[in-house]
C-alpha positions in Angstrom: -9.4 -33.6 -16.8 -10.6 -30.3 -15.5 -7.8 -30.5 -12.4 -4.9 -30.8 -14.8 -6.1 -28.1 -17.0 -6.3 -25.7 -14.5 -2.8 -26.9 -13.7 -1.7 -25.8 -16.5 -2.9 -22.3 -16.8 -1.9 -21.3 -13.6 1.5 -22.8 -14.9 1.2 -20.7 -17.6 0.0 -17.3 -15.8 3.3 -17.6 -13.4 6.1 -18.7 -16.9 4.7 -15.5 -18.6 4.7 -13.0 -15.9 6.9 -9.8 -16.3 8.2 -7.6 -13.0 7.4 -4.6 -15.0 3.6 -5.0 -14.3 1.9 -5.4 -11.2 0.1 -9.3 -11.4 -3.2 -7.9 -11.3 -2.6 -6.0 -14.3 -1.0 -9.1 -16.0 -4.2 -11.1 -14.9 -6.6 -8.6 -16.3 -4.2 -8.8 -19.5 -4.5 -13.0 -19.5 -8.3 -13.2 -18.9 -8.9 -10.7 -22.0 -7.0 -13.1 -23.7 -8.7 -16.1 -23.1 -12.1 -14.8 -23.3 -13.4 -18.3 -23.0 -13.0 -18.3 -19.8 -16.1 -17.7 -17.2 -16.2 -15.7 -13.7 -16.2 -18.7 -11.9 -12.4 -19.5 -14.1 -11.1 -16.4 -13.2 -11.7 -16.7 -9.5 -10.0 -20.1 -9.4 -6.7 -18.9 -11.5 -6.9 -15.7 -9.7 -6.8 -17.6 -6.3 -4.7 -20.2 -7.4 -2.4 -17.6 -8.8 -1.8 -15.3 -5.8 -2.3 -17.9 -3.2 0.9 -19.5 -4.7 3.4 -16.5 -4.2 2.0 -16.1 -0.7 3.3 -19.5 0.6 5.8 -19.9 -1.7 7.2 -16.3 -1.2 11.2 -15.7 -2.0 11.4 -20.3 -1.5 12.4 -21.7 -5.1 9.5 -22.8 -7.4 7.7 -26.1 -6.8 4.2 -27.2 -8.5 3.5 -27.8 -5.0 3.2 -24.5 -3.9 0.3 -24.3 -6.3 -1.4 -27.1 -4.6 -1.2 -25.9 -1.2 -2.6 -22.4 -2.0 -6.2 -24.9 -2.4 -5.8 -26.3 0.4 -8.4 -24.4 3.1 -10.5 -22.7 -0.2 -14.3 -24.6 -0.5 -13.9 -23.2 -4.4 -10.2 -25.2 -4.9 -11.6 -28.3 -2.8 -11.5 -30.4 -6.2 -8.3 -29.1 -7.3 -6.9 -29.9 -4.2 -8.4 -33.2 -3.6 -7.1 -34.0 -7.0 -3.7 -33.0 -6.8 -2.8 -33.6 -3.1 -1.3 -37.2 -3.7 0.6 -36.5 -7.0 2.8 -33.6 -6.3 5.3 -33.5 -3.3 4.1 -30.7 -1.4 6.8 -28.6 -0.2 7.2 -27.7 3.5 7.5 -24.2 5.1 10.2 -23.2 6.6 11.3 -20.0 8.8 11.0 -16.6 7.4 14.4 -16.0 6.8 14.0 -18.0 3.2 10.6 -16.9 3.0 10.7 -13.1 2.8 13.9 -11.4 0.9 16.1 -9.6 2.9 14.8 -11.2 6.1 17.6 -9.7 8.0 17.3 -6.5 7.2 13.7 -6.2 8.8 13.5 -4.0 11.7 13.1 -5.5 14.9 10.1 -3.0 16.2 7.3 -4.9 15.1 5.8 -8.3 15.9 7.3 -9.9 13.1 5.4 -13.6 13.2 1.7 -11.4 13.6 3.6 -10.2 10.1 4.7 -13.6 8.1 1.0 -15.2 8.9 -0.5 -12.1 7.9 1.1 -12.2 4.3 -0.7 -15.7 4.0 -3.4 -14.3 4.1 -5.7 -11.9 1.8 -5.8 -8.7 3.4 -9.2 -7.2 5.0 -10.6 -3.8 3.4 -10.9 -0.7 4.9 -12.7 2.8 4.4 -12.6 5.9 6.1 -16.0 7.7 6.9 -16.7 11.2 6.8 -17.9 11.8 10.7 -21.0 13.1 9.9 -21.8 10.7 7.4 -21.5 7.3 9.1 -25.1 6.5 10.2 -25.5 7.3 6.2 -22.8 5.0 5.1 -23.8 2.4 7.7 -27.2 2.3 6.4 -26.1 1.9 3.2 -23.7 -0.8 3.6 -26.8 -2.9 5.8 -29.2 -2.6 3.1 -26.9 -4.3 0.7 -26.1 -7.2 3.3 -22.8 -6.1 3.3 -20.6 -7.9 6.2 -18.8 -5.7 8.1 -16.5 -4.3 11.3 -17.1 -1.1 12.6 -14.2 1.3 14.8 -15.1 5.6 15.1 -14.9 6.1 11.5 -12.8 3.2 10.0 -14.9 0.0 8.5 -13.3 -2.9 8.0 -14.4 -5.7 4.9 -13.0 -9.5 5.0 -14.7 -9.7 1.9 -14.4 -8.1 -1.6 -17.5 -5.9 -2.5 -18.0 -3.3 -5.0 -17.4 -0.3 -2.6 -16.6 2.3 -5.2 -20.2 1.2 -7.2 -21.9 2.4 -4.0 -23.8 5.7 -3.5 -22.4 6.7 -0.1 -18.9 6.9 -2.0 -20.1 8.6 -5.1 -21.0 11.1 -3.1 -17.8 11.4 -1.1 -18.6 10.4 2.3 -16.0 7.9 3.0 -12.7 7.1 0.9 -11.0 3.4 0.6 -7.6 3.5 3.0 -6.1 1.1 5.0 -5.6 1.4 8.3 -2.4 1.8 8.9 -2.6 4.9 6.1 -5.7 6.0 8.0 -3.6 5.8 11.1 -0.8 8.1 9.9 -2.8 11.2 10.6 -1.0 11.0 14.5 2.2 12.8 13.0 0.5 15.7 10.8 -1.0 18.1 13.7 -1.1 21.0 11.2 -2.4 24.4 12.2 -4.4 27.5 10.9 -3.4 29.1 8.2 0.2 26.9 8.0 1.4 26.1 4.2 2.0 22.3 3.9 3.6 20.5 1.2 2.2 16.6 0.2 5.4 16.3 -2.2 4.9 13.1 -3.2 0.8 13.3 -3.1 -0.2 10.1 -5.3 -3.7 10.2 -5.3 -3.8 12.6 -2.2 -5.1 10.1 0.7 -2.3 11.6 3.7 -3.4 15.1 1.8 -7.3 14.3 2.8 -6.4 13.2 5.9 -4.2 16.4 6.8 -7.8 18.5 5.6 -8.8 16.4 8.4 -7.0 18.0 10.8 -7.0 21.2 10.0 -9.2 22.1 7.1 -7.8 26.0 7.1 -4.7 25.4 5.8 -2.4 26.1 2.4 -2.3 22.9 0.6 0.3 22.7 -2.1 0.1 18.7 -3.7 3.0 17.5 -6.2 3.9 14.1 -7.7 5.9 13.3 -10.5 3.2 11.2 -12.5 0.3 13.4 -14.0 -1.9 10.3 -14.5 -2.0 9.6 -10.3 -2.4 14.0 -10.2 -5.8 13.5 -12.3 -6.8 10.8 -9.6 -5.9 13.1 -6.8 -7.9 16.1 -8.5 -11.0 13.4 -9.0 -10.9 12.4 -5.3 -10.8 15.9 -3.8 -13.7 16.6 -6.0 -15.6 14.1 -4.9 -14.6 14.9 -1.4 -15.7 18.4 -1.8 -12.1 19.9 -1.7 -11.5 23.1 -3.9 -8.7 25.1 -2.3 -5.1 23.9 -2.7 -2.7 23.7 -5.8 -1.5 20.9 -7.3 2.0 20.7 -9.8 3.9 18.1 -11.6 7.7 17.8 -10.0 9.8 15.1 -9.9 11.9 15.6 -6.9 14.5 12.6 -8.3 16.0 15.5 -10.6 17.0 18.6 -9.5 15.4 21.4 -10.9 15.1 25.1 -9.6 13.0 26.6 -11.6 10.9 24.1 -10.2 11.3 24.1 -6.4 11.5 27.9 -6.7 8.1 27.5 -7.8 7.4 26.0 -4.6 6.4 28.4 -1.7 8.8 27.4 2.2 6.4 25.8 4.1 5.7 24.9 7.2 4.8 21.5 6.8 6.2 18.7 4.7 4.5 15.5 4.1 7.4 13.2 2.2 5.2 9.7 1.7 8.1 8.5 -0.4 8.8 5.5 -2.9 9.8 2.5 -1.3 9.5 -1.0 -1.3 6.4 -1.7 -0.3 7.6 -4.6 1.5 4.8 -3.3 4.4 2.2 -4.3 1.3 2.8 -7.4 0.5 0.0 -8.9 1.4 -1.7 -7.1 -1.2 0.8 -7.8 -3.8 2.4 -11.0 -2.7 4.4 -11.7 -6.5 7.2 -9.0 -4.9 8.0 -11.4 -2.4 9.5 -13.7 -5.3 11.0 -10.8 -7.1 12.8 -8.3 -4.6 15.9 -8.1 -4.3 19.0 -6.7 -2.6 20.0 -4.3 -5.0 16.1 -2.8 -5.8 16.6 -1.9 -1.9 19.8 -0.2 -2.4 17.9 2.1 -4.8 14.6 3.1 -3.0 17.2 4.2 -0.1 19.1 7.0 -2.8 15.6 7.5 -4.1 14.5 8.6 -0.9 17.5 10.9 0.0 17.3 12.6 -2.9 14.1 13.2 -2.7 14.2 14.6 1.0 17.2 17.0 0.0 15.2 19.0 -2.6 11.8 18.6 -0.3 13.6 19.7 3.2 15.3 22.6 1.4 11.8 24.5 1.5 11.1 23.8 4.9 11.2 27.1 7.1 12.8 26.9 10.9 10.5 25.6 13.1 9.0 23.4 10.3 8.0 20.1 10.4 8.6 17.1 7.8 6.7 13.7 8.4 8.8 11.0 6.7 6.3 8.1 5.5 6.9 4.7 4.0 5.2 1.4 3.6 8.2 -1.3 4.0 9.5 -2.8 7.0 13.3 -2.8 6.5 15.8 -0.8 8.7 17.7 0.9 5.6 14.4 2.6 4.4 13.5 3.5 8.2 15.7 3.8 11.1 18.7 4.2 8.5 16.8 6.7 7.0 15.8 8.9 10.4 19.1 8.7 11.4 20.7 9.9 8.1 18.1 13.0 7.7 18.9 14.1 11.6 22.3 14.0 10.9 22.1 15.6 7.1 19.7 18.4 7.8 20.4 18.9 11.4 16.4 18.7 12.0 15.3 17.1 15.4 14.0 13.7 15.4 10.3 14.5 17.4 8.6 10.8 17.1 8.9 7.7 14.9 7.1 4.8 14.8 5.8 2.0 13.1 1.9 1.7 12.4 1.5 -2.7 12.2 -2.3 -3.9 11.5 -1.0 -6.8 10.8 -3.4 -8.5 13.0 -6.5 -7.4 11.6 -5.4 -8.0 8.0 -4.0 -4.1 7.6 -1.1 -2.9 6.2 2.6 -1.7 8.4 3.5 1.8 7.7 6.4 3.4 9.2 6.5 7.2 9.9 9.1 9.8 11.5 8.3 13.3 12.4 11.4 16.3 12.4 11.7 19.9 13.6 13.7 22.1 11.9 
């Protein structure tokens, strides 16, 4: 029957999955492979697929998990129907065997709005150019696009080809959660200041700092030259010309490089983490994290604010971001840099849209 076929592909999606690769890529790998397979298949795999690591999270595997995921979906109703009477279906139980490392999460945010979250696929956001928003707005109505609106910040519980539309070919609003969006509170940058986004990705704190202050000496690095072409493609289509953008991998020490680098007196360090504030979006690293992939991000992240903080001039200011929720990349972390550097701790906080289907950020703002 249909039911136990599609058993058995979601079976074999989850056996053949590698950590290496994020499980959309790994998807997009499987469907090319079975090019028998229609739109309507992929939904129900992909659904099936991610619905099971959100409920099962870091549990043990059970087929049952699988048949849970259908349980509220109109699209699964048959699978479910099907299935619900022949496989024990597994109860949850409290978070502490549901997310790794459950108690190493900080304690600062509202930590049950979190878990049901996670269940959950997150909402979409996008970020409008001010002027621009009746433009986008009108856009987004004529193509019956369901929406929220908030100032400049739209928010999708649906999946629509944003980037296809004209309003964002043209630059005037860029795809950011909230709680990215939201990280603007710690920049304040001012004229003619020299900021450094040292681990810049694909530049969305950077756009938000041009924000703020659009006079300003912009210097982006990151260590990856493929996510530096997608930060140069964004600020084009942004209309950003003026800043300068180099390769540096701040994991290895290298002074030729960082003498390279002008002081500055800004310092945005959106470091490598674990994510663990993203899960929703990428629910697989629940079942995969572990203690000792924590244990790294935390040296990753010193040794990339040593090199970093050493071209901050007194009276500078370095914003410490991350997207996980755990103490050792967070308060740890604050507490370490004060002590290290000898910069004053000015503000931290952690940024939880949990609620409204955004992701939890964490950010911490020094003085030197």
């Amino acid at each position: 029957m249909r039911e136990v076929v599609q058993m058995q592909k979601v079976q074999e999606i989850i056996n053949s999955y590698s950590t290496t690769q994020p499980m959309q890529t790994h998807l997009r790998a499987y469907f090319k492979a079975h090019k028998e397979m229609g739109s309507r298949d992929r939904k129900v795999y992909t659904q099936l697929v991610y619905g099971y690591y959100r409920l099962k999270g870091n549990r043990p595997h059970a087929d049952g998990w699988i048949v849970k995921a259908a349980t509220h979906d109109t699209l699964l109703h048959a699978f479910y129907t099907f299935w619900q009477d022949k496989i024990d279906l597994p109860e949850e139980e409290d978070a502490s065997g549901y997310f790794p490392l459950w108690d190493q999460v900080t304690d600062q945010i509202d930590t049950h709005a979190f878990i049901q979250a996670l269940h959950q696929q997150p909402a979409v956001f996008i970020r409008c150019k001010k002027e621009a928003i009746k433009t986008v707005i009108d856009e987004l109505t004529s193509l019956n696009y369901t929406f929220e609106r908030d100032g400049v910040s739209i928010r999708f519980t649906q999946n629509y080809p944003l980037q296809d539309t004209q309003s964002f070919a043209t630059g005037l609003f860029e795809i950011q959660d909230i709680a990215s969006q939201s990280t603007r509170r710690f920049f304040q940058p001012a004229k003619n200041e020299a900021w450094w986004d040292c681990c810049a990705g694909s530049g969305g704190k950077s756009l938000l700092l041009l924000e703020e202050e659009k006079q300003i000496q912009l210097f982006v690095s990151d260590s990856r030259e493929s996510i530096l072409r997608n930060l140069q493609e964004r600020f084009q289509r942004a209309g950003i010309r003026q800043y300068a953008a180099i390769i540096a991998d701040l994991t290895q020490t290298d002074a030729a490089m960082l003498s390279s680098i002008p002081d500055m007196q800004g310092i945005i360090a959106d470091v490598p983490c674990s994510g663990s504030g993203t899960w929703a979006r990428t629910p697989e690293r629940l079942s995969f994290f572990s203690q000792q992939d924590l244990d790294a991000f935390v040296q990753l992240q010193r040794t990339i604010v040593s090199q970093a903080v050493s071209k901050l001039l007194p009276g500078g200011k370095l914003i410490y971001l991350t997207c996980s929720v755990y103490k050792k990349e967070n308060e740890d972390q604050v507490a370490w840099i004060s002590k290290t550097f000898s910069l004053q701790l000015q503000e931290q906080a952690y940024l939880s849209f949990a609620p409204v289907g955004g992701d939890t950020l964490f950010g911490a703002v020094f003085i030197r």
